[in-house]
Backbone bond lengths (Angstrom), bond angles and torsions (degrees), N, CA, C in turn:
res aa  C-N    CA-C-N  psi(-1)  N-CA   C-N-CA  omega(-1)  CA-C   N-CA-C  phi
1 X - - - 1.443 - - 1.531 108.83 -
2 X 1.509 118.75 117.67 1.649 113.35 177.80 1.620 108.89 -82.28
3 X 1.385 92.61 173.07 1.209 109.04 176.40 1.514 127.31 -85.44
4 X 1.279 114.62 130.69 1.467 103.07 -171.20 1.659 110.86 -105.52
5 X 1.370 131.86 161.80 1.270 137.87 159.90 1.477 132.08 -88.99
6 X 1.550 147.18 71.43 1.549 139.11 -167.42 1.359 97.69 -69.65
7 X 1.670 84.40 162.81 1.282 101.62 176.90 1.273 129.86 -80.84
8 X 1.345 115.32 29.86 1.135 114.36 124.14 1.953 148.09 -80.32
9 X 1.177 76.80 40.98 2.122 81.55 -171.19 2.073 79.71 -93.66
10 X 1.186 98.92 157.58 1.395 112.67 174.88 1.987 101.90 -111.15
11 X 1.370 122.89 9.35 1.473 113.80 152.26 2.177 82.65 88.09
12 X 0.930 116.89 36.20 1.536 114.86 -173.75 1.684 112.15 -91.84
13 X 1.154 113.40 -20.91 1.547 126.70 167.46 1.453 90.63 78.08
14 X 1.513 144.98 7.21 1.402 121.11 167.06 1.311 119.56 -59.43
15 X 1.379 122.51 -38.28 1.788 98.24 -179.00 1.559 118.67 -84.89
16 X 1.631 110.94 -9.40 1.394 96.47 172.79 1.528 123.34 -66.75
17 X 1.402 139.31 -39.49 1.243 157.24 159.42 1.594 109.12 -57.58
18 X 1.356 112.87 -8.01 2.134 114.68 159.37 1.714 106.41 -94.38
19 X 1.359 108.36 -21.00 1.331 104.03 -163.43 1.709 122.56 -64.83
20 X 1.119 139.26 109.11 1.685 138.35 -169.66 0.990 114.92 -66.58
21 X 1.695 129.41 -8.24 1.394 125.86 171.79 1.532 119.58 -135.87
22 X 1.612 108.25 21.37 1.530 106.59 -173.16 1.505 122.89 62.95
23 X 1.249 122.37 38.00 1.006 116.23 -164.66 2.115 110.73 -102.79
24 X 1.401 89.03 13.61 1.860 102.70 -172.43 1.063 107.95 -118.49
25 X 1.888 123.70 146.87 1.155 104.06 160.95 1.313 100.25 -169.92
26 X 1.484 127.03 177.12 1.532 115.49 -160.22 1.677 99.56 -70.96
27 X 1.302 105.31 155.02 1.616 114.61 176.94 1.570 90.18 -89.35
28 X 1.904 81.94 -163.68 1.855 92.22 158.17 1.595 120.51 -82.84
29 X 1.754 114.84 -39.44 1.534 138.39 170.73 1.605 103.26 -90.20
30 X 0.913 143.43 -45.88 1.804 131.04 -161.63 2.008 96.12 -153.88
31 X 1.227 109.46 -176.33 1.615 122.16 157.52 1.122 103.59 -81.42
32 X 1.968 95.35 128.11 1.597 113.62 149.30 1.353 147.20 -77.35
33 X 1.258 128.88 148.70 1.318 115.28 -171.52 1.624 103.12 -119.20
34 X 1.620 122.05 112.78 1.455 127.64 -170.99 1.673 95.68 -84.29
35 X 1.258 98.59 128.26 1.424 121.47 -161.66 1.844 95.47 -94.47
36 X 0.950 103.91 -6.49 1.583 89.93 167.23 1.088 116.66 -116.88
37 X 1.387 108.13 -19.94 1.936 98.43 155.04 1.845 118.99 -103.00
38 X 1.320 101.30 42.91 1.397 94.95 162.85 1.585 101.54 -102.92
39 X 1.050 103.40 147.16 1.641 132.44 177.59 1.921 101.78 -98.07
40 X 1.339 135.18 -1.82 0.984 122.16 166.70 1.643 112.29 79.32
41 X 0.887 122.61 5.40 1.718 135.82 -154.73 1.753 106.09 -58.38
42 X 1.668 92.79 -49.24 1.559 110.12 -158.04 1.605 106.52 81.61
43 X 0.603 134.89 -12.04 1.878 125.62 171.35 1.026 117.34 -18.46
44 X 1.725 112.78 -60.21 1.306 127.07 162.33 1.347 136.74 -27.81
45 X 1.358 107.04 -55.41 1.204 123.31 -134.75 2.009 92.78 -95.94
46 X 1.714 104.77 -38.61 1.241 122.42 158.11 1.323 118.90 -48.01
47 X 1.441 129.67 -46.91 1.446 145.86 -160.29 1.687 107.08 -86.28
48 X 1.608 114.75 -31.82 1.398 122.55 -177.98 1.499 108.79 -60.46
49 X 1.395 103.06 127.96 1.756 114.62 165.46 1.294 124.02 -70.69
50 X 1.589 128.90 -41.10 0.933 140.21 155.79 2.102 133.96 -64.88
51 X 1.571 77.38 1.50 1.814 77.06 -159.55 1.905 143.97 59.35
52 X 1.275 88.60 5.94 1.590 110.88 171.39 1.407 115.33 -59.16
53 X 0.886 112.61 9.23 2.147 109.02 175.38 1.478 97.90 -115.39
54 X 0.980 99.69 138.92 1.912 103.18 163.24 1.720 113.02 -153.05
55 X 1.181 111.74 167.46 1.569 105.56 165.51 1.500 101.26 -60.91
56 X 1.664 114.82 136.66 1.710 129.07 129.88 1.368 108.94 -16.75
């Protein structure tokens, strides 16, 4: 199950620069999370200021 981003992310780029396989990157509204290159890690989701990542 990947990790997703709500709209609540404020666009801060902290979990893209935690991510171990590049799997983030700016959307058009917030950062995306490519669900086929997530590895499931949580890095992210740990690293978020806002708490906007969670499991799918």
């Amino acid at each position: 199950m990947a990790y997703v981003i709500s709209d609540d992310c404020v666009s801060c780029g902290t979990c893209e620069g935690e991510c171990p396989v590049g799997a983030i990157s700016q959307g058009e509204e917030h950062y995306e999370i490519n669900a086929d290159e997530c590895i499931e890690c949580g890095t992210c989701a740990a690293a978020c200021p806002t708490e906007a990542i969670s499991a799918e």
